[in-house]
C-alpha positions as CSV (number, residue, x, y, z in Angstrom):
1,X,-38.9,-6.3,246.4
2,X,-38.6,-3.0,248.1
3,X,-37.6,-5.3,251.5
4,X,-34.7,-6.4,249.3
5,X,-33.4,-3.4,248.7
6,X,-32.2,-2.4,252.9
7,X,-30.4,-5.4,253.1
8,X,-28.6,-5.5,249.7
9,X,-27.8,-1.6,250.7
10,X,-26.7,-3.0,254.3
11,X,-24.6,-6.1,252.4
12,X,-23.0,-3.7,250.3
13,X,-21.9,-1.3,253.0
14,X,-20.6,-4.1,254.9
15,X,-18.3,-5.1,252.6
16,X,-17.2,-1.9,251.5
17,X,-15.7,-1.1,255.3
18,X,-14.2,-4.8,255.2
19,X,-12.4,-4.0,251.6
20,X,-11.5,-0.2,253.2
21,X,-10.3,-1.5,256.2
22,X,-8.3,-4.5,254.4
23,X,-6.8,-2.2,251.7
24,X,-7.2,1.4,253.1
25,X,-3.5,1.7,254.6
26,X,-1.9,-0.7,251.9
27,X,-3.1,1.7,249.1
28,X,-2.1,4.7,251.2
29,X,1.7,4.0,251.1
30,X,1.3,3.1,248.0
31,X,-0.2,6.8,246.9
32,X,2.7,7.9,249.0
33,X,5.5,6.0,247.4
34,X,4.1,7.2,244.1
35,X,3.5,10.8,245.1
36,X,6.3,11.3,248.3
37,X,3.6,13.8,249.5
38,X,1.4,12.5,252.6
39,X,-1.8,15.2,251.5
40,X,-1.8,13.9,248.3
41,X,-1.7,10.4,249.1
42,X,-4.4,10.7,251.4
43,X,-6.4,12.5,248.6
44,X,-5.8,9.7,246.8
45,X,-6.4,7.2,248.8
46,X,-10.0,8.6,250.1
47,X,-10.6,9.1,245.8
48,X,-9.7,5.5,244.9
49,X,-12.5,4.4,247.7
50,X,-15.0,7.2,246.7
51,X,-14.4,4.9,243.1
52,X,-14.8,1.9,244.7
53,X,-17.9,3.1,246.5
54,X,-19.4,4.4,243.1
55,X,-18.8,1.1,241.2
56,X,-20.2,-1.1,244.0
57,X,-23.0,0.8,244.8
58,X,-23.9,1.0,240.6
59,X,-23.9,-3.5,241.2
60,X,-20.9,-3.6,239.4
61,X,-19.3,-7.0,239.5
62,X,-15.8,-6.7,241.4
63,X,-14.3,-10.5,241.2
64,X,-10.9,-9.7,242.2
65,X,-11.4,-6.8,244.8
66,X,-7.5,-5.7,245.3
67,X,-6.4,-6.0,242.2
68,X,-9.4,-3.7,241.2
69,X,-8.2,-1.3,244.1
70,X,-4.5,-0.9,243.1
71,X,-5.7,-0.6,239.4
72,X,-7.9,2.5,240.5
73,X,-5.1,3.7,242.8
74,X,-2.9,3.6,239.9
75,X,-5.1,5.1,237.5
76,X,-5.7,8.5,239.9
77,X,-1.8,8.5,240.2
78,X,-1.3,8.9,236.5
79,X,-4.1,11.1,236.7
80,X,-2.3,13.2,239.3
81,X,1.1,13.7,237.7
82,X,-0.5,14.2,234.3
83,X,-2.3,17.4,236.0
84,X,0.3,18.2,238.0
85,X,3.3,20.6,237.4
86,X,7.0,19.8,238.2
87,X,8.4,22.6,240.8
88,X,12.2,23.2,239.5
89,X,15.1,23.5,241.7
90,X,15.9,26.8,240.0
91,X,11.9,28.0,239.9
92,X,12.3,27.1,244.0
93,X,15.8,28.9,244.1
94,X,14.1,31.8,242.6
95,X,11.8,31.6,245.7
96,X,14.2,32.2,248.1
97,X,14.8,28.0,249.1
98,X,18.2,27.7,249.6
99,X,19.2,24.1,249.9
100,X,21.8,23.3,253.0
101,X,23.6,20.5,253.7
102,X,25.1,18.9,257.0
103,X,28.1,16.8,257.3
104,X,25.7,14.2,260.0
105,X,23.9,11.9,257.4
106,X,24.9,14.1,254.1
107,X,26.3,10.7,252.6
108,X,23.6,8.6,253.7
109,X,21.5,11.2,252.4
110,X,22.8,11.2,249.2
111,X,23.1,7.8,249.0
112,X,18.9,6.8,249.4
113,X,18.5,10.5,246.4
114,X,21.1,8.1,244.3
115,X,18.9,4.9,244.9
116,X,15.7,6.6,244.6
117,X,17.2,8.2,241.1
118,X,17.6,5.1,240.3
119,X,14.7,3.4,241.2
120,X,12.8,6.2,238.8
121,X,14.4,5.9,236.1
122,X,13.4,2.1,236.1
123,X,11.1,1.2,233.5
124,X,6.9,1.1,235.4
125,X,7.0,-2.2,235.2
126,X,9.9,-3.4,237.2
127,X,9.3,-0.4,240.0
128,X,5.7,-1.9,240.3
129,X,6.7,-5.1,240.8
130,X,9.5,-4.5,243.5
131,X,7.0,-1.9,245.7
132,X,4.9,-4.7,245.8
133,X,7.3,-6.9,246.5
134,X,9.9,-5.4,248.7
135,X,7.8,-2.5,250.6
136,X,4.1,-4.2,250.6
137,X,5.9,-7.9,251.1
138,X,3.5,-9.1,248.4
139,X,4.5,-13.1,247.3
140,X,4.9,-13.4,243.8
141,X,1.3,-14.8,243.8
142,X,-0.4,-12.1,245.6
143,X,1.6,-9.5,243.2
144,X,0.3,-11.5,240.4
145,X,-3.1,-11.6,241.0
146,X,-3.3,-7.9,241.5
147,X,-1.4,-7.2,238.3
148,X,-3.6,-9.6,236.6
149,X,-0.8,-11.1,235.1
150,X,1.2,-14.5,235.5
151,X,3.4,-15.8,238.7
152,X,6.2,-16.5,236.2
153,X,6.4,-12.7,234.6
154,X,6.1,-11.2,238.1
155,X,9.0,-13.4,238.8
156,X,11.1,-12.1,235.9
157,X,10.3,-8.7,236.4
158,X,11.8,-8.9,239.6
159,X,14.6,-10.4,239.0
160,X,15.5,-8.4,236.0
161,X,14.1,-5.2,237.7
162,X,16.7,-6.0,241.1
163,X,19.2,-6.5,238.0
164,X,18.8,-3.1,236.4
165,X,18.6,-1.4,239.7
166,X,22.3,-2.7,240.5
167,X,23.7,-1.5,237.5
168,X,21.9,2.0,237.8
169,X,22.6,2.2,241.3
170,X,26.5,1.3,241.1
């Protein structure tokens, strides 16, 4: 039995790199889409595989690998902004941070604040959904199964999310 256990170790590290080096960068720009800090995502990141390590390596059954992933990911986000503290304009003002603004790019600048405002104040579900879909270039399918939900709600939440976004964002 104790022959057993090298090669169960050995199986288990090998598919831990695959799963890391499938998922690794996906669930990075993820962390960084959720945080819009690349330290923090990377913290992330390494903390959602430290997870996945822990669970594999305590023979935990992982059927659906990437949908277990982004659940973790998402998880240790929530985590994250439920620890951390906003920063105010006025507490960085206070600071000494003056905010400048250049004619070159001001309105396109304003412009991407005024979608990503938008985007925010979408409800979790629908900004989910259109990540996945629109910056990861899920399929329906794929966006599904990692949600564990159906094809047909990841469908509506699209379209619905796309719909709210419009009217928020004109």
């Amino acid at each position: 039995m104790e022959s057993d256990r090298p090669k169960h170790s050995n199986e288990l590290k090998v598919t831990f790199e695959s799963l890391f080096a499938e998922y690794s960068d996906v669930i990075y720009r993820f962390c960084l889409y959720k945080t819009s800090d690349k330290n923090i995502a990377h913290d992330l990141t390494q903390d959602t595989f430290m997870r996945l390590w822990k669970s594999m390596n305590t023979g935990a059954e992982i059927e659906k690998p990437k949908q277990y992933i982004y659940q973790i990911a998402r998880n240790l986000v929530i985590d994250y902004y439920k620890k951390a503290k906003a920063v105010s304009l006025d507490s960085l003002e206070e600071d000494g941070f003056e905010a400048r603004e250049t004619s070159a790019g001001s309105e396109m600048l304003s412009e991407l604040l005024l979608l990503r405002d938008s985007i925010d104040k979408l409800e979790q579900d629908y900004r989910e959904v259109l990540y996945m879909r629109f910056v990861e270039d899920m399929g329906v399918e794929e966006i599904a199964d990692t949600l564990g939900v159906s094809p047909n709600l990841v469908s509506v939440r699209i379209n619905r999310g796309k719909k709210k976004l419009r009217e928020l964002f004109t």
